[in-house]
C-alpha positions as CSV (number, residue, x, y, z in Angstrom):
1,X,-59.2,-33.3,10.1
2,X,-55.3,-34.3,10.9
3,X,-52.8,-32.7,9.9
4,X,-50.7,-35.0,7.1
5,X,-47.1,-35.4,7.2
6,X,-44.8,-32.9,5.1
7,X,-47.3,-30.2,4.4
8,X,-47.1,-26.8,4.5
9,X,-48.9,-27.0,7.9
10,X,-45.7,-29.3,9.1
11,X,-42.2,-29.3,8.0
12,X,-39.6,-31.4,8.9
13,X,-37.2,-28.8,8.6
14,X,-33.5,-28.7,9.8
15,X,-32.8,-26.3,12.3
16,X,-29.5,-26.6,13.0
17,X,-28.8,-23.5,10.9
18,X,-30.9,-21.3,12.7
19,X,-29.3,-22.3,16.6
20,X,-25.8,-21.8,14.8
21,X,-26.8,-18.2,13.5
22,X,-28.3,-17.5,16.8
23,X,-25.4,-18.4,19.0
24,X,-23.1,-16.7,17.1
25,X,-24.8,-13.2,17.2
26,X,-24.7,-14.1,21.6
27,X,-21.2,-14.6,20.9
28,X,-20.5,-11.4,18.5
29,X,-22.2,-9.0,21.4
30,X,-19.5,-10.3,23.3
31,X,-16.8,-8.2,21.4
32,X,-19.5,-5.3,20.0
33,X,-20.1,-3.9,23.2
34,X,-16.6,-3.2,24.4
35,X,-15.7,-2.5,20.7
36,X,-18.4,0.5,20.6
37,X,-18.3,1.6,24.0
38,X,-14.4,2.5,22.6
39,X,-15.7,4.2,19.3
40,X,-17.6,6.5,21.2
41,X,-14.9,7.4,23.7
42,X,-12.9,8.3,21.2
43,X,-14.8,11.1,19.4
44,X,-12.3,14.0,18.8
45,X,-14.4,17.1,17.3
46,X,-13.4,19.2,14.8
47,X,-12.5,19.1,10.8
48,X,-12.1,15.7,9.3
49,X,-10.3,14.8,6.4
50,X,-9.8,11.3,3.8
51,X,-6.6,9.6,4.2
52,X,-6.0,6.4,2.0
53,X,-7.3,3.3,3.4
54,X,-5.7,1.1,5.7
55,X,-8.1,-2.4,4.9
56,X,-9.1,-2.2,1.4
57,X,-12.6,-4.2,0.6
58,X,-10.7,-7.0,-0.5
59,X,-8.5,-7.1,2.8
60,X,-12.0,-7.5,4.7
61,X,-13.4,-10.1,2.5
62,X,-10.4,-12.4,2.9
63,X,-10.2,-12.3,5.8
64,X,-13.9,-13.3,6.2
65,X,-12.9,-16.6,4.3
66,X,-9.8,-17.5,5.7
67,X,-9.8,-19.8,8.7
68,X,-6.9,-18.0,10.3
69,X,-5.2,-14.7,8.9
70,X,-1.7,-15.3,9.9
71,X,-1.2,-18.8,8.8
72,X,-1.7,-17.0,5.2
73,X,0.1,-13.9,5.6
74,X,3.0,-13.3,3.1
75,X,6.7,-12.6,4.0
76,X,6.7,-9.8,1.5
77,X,3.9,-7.6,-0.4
78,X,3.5,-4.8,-3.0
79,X,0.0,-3.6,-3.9
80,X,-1.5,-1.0,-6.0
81,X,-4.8,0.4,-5.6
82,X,-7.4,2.9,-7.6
83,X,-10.4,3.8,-6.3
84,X,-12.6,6.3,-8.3
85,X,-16.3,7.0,-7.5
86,X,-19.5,9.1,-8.4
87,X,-22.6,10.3,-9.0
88,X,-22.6,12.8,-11.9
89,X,-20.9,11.6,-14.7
90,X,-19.1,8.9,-16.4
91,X,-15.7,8.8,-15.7
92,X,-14.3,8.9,-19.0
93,X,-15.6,12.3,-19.5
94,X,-14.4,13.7,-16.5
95,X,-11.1,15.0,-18.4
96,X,-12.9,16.8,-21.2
97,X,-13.2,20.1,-21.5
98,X,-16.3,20.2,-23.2
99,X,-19.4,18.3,-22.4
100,X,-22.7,17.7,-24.0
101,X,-25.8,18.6,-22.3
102,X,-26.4,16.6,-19.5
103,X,-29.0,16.7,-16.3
104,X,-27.9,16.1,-12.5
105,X,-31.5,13.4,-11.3
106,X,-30.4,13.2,-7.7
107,X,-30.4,15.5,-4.7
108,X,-26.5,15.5,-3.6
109,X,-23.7,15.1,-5.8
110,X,-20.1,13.6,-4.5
111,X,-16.9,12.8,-5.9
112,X,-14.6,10.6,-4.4
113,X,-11.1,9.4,-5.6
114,X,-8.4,7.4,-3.9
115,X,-5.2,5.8,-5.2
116,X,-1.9,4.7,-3.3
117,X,1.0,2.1,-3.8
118,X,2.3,0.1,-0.8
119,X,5.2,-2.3,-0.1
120,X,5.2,-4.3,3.2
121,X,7.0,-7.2,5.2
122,X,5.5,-9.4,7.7
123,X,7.5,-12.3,10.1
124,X,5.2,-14.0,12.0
125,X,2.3,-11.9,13.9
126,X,4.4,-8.8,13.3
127,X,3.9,-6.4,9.5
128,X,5.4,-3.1,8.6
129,X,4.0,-1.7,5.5
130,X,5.1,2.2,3.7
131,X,2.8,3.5,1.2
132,X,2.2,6.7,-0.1
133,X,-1.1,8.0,-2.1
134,X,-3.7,11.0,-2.4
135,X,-7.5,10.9,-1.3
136,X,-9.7,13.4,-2.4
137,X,-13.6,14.1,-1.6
138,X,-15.9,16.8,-3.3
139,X,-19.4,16.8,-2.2
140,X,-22.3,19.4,-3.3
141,X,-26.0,19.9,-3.9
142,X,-28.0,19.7,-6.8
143,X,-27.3,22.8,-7.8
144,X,-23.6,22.8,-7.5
145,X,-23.3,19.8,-9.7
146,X,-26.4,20.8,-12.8
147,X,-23.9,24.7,-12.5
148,X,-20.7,22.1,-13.1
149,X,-22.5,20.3,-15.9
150,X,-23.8,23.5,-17.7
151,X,-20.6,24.8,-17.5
152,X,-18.9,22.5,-19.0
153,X,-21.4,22.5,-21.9
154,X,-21.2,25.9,-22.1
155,X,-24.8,25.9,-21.5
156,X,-25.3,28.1,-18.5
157,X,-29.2,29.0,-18.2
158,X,-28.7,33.2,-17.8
159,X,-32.1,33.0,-16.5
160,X,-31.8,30.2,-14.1
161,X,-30.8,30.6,-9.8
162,X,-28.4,28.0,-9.4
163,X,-28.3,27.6,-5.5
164,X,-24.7,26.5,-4.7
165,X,-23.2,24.5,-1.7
166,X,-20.3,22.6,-2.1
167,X,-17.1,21.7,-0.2
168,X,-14.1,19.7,-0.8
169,X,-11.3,17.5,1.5
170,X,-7.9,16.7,-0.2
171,X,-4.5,15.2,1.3
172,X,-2.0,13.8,-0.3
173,X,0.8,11.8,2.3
174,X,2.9,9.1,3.1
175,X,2.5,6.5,5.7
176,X,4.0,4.1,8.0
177,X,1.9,1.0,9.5
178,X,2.9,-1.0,12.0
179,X,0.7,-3.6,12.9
180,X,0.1,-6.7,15.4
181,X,-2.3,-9.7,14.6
182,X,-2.9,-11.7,17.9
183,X,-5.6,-14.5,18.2
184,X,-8.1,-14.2,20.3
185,X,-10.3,-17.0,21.6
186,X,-14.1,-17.1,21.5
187,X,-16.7,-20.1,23.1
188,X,-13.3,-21.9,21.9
189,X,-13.1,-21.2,18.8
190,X,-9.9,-19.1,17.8
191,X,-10.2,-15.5,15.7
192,X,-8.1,-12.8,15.4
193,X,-7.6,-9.6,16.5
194,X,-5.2,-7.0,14.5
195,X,-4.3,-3.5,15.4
196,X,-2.4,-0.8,13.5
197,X,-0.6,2.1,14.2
198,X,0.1,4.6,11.0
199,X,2.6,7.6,11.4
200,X,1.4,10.1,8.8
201,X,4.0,12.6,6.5
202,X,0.9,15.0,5.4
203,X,2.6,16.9,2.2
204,X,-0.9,18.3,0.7
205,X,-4.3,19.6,3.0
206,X,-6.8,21.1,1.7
207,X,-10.8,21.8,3.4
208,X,-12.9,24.3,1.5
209,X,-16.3,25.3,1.4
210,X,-18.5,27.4,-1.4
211,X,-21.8,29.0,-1.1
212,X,-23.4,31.5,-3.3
213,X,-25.9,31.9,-6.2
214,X,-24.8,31.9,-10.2
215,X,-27.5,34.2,-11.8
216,X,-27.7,36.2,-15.2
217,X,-24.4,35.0,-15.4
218,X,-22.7,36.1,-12.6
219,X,-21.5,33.9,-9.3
220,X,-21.3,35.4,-6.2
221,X,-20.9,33.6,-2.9
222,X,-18.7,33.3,-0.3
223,X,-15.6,31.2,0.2
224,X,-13.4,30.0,2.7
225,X,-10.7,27.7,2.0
226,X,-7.8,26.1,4.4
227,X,-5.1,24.8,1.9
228,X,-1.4,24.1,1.6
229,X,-0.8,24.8,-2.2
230,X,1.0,28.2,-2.9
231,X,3.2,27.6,0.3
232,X,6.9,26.2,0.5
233,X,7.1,22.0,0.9
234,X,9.5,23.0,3.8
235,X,6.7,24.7,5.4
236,X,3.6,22.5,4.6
237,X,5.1,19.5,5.7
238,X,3.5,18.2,8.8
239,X,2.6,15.0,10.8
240,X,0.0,12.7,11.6
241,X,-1.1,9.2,13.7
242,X,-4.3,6.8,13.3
243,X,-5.2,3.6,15.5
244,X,-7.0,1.3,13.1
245,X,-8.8,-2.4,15.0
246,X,-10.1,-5.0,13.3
247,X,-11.8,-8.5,14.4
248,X,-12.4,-11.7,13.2
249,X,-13.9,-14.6,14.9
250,X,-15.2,-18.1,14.0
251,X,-19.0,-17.7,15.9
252,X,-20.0,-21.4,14.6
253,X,-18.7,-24.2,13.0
254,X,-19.4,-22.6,9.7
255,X,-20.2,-18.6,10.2
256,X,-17.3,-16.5,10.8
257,X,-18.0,-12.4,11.4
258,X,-15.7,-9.3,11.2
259,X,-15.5,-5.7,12.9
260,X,-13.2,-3.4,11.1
261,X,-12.5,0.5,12.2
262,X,-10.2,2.9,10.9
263,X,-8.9,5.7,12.5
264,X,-10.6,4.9,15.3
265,X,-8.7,7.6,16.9
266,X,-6.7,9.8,14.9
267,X,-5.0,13.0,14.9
268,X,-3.3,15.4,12.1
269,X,-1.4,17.8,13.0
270,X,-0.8,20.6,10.1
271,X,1.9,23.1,10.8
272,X,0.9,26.0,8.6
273,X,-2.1,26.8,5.2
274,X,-3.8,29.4,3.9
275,X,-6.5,30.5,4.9
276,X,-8.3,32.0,2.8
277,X,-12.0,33.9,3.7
278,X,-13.4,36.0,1.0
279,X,-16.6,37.4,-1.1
280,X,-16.1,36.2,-4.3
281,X,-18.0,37.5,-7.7
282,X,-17.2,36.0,-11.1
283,X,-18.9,35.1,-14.3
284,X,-16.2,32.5,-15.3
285,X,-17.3,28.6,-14.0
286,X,-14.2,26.4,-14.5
287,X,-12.9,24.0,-11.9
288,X,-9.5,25.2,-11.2
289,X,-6.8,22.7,-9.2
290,X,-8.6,23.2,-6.1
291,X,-11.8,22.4,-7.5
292,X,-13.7,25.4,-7.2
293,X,-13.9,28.3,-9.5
294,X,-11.2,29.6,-11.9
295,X,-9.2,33.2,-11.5
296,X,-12.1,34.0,-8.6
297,X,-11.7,38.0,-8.0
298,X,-11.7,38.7,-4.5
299,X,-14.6,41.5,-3.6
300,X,-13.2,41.3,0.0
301,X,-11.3,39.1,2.1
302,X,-8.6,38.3,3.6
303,X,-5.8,35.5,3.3
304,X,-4.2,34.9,6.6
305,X,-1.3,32.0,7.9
306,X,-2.1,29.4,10.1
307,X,-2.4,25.9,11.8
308,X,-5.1,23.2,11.9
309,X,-5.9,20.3,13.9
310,X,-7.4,18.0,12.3
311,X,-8.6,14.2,12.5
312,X,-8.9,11.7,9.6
313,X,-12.5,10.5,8.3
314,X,-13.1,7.5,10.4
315,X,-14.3,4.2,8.4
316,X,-16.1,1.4,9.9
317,X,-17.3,-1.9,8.1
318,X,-19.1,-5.3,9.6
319,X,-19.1,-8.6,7.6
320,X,-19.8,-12.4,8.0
321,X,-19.1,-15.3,5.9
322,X,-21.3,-18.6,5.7
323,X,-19.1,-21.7,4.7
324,X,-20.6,-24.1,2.1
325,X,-17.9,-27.1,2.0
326,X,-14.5,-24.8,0.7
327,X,-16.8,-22.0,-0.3
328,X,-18.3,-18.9,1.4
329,X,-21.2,-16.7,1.3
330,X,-20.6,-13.2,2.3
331,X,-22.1,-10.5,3.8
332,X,-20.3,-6.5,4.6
333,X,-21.3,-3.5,4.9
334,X,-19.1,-0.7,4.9
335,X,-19.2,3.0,5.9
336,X,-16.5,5.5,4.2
337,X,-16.6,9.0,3.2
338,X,-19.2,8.5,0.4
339,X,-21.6,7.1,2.9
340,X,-22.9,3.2,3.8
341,X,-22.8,0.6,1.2
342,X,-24.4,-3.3,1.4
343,X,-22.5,-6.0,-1.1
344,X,-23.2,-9.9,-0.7
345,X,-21.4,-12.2,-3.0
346,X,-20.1,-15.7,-3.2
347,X,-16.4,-17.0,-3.0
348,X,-15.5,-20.4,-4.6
349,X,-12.2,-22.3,-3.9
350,X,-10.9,-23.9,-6.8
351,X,-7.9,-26.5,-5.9
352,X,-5.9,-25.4,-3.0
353,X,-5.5,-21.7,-2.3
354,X,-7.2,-20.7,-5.4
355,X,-9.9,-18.5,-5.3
356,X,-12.4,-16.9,-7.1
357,X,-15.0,-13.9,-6.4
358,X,-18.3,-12.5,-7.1
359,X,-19.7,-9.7,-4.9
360,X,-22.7,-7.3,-5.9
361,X,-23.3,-4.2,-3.9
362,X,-26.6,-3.4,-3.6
363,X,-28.2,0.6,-4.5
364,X,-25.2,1.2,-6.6
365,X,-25.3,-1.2,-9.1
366,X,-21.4,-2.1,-8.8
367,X,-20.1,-5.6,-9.1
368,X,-17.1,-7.2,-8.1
369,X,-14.6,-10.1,-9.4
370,X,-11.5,-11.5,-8.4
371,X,-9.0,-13.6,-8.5
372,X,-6.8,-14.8,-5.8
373,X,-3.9,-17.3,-6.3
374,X,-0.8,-17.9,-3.6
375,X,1.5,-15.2,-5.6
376,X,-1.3,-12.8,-7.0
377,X,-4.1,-11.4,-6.2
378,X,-6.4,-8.9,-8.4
379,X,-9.9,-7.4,-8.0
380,X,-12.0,-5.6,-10.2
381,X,-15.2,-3.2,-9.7
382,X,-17.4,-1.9,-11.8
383,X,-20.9,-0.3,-12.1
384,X,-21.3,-1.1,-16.0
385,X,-19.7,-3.1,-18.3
386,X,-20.1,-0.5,-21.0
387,X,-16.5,1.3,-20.6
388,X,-18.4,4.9,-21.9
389,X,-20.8,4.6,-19.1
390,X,-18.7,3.5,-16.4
391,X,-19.1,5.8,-12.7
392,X,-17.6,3.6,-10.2
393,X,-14.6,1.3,-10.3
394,X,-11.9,0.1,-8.7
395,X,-8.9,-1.8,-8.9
396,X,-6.6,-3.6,-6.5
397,X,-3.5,-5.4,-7.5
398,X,-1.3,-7.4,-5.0
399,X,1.9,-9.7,-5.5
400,X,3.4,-11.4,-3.0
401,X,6.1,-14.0,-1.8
């Protein structure tokens, strides 16, 4: 028996697509390797810490749909960014000093907020942008975060071993970028290739750990703690530098792919903190403005002076963009301090330069629109739309002339 034309057996199908996906991911291990091959040079061990972000997920997505980056770049820019994110509780509540009963489901527990204001001027390939903002990461098991949530309810089981490991990273600085966008050339096509260098003013530092057991209501554990609070500004001031890389290149006609790091290498050097190493007993839970446990007796321990070297939590993120006519589908993935994250979405181009945005990141349930107009630009995220149930969002507002 033959086979009939256009059955399942035998398709007629366009294949263009597929050769055009294929040669681009040739071309993209072109620039991987050398790319990676740096990344892994550059290791530096020792603590790590969250800085505020250089590229915002916004920053990456536009570039993804823009033919060339510098054609669009604006003389002058101010921006404003909020970034708040986790798994415990809705954000509303995280303010109140009483909570109702409530149950940690998961394994590990994180909290992760960032916020910064920037104001920057580019001419030509050439920006210099000075921000200033706070980045804070709290990360614990499941008993740290179900002893958080009873506390705050006042329901602390007597009976109950709540197994405690937590830790925290805090800085709060200001920043200088300088940064150089260059085009690079690829099977003919042209990308582009930006790198910044940020000078860091570190005025807060903190890295902390806790580990213990709360049982028949008493905590004891130990705890050690590098942090800048109860010292002089004069003496916690310190300095820092990060090398941030990014690339994006046209691999087809229509797909376009990006490569972003930051702090690719990095180094911050803090002049003087506590250090603070102690046994700790207490039967008072409360987060204090550390983080950790309120008016904590020490048992024993010691609080000495002294200096840290330190290197910023390096982010990493990889994206393409399909064009449809003026529109794009888009593809990142991104790696920060709360771990890797998958969003695809759609862009649509409305007129000229306007555009409009719909991304959906997958495992956390967290959408994101936007709006992007020649003078304005604003970008919303949320996990919910119900405002009393909301545990990730963000916001990013930019003007420009």
């Amino acid at each position: 028996m033959g086979v009939q034309q256009g059955s399942f057996l035998h398709c007629p199908c366009d294949t263009s697509a597929f050769t055009l996906i294929l040669r681009g991911v040739r071309n993209l291990s072109k620039i991987l390797v050398p790319l990676l091959v740096l990344l892994v040079a550059s290791v530096v061990k020792g603590q790590d810490v969250p800085i505020q972000p250089h590229w915002t997920t916004v920053d990456k997505l536009s570039s993804l749909a823009e033919s060339t980056t510098i054609s669009h770049r604006q003389a002058m820019m101010s921006r404003i960014f909020i970034h708040a994110d986790n798994n415990v509780l809705p954000l509303r509540l995280g303010d109140k000093e009483t909570l109702p009963p409530m149950r940690f489901e998961g394994s590990k527990a994180y909290y992760f907020h960032a916020r910064f204001k920037e104001l920057g001027v580019s001419y030509r390939q050439w920006s210099l942008h000075y921000g200033h903002g706070k980045a804070d990461f709290y990360e614990g098991n499941k008993g740290a975060a179900q002893l958080f949530l009873d506390a705050k309810s006042n329901g602390v089981d007597w009976l109950k071993v709540y197994d405690v490991d937590a830790y925290l990273r805090r800085t709060h600085s200001h920043q200088w970028v300088l940064s150089y966008a260059a085009p690079v050339r690829l099977s003919g096509r042209e990308g582009q290739c930006a790198i910044a260098f940020r000078w860091l003013r570190m005025h807060r530092l903190q890295y902390g750990t806790l580990k213990g057991l709360m049982w028949l209501g008493q905590f004891q554990g130990d705890l050690k703690l590098l942090t800048t609070r109860g010292l002089p500004e004069s003496e916690t001031r310190s300095n820092g530098v990060a090398l941030d890389v990014a690339i994006v290149v046209p691999l087809s006609d229509r797909l376009r792919a990006g490569i972003w790091v930051e702090n690719l290498y990095s180094r911050i050097w803090q002049r003087t903190l506590q250090d603070i190493t102690a046994k700790v007993a207490t039967n008072t839970v409360k987060p204090d403005a550390d983080g950790f446990l309120h008016a904590v007796p020490f048992m024993q321990g010691r609080i000495d002076r002294r200096s840290l070297n330190a290197k910023a939590t390096r982010l990493w993120a990889v994206g393409a963009a399909w064009q449809q006519r003026k529109n794009y589908w888009l593809l990142l993935t991104e790696h920060d301090a709360i771990g890797t994250q998958v969003s695809i979405g759609y862009m649509l181009a409305i007129g000229g330069r306007q555009k409009v945005w719909l991304m959906r990141t997958m495992g956390r349930d967290k959408w994101l629109i936007g709006i992007d107009t020649p003078q304005c630009r604003i970008h919303l995220s949320l996990d919910k739309l119900n405002a009393n149930e909301i545990k990730r969002a963000f916001i990013d507002i930019r003007l420009g002339l």
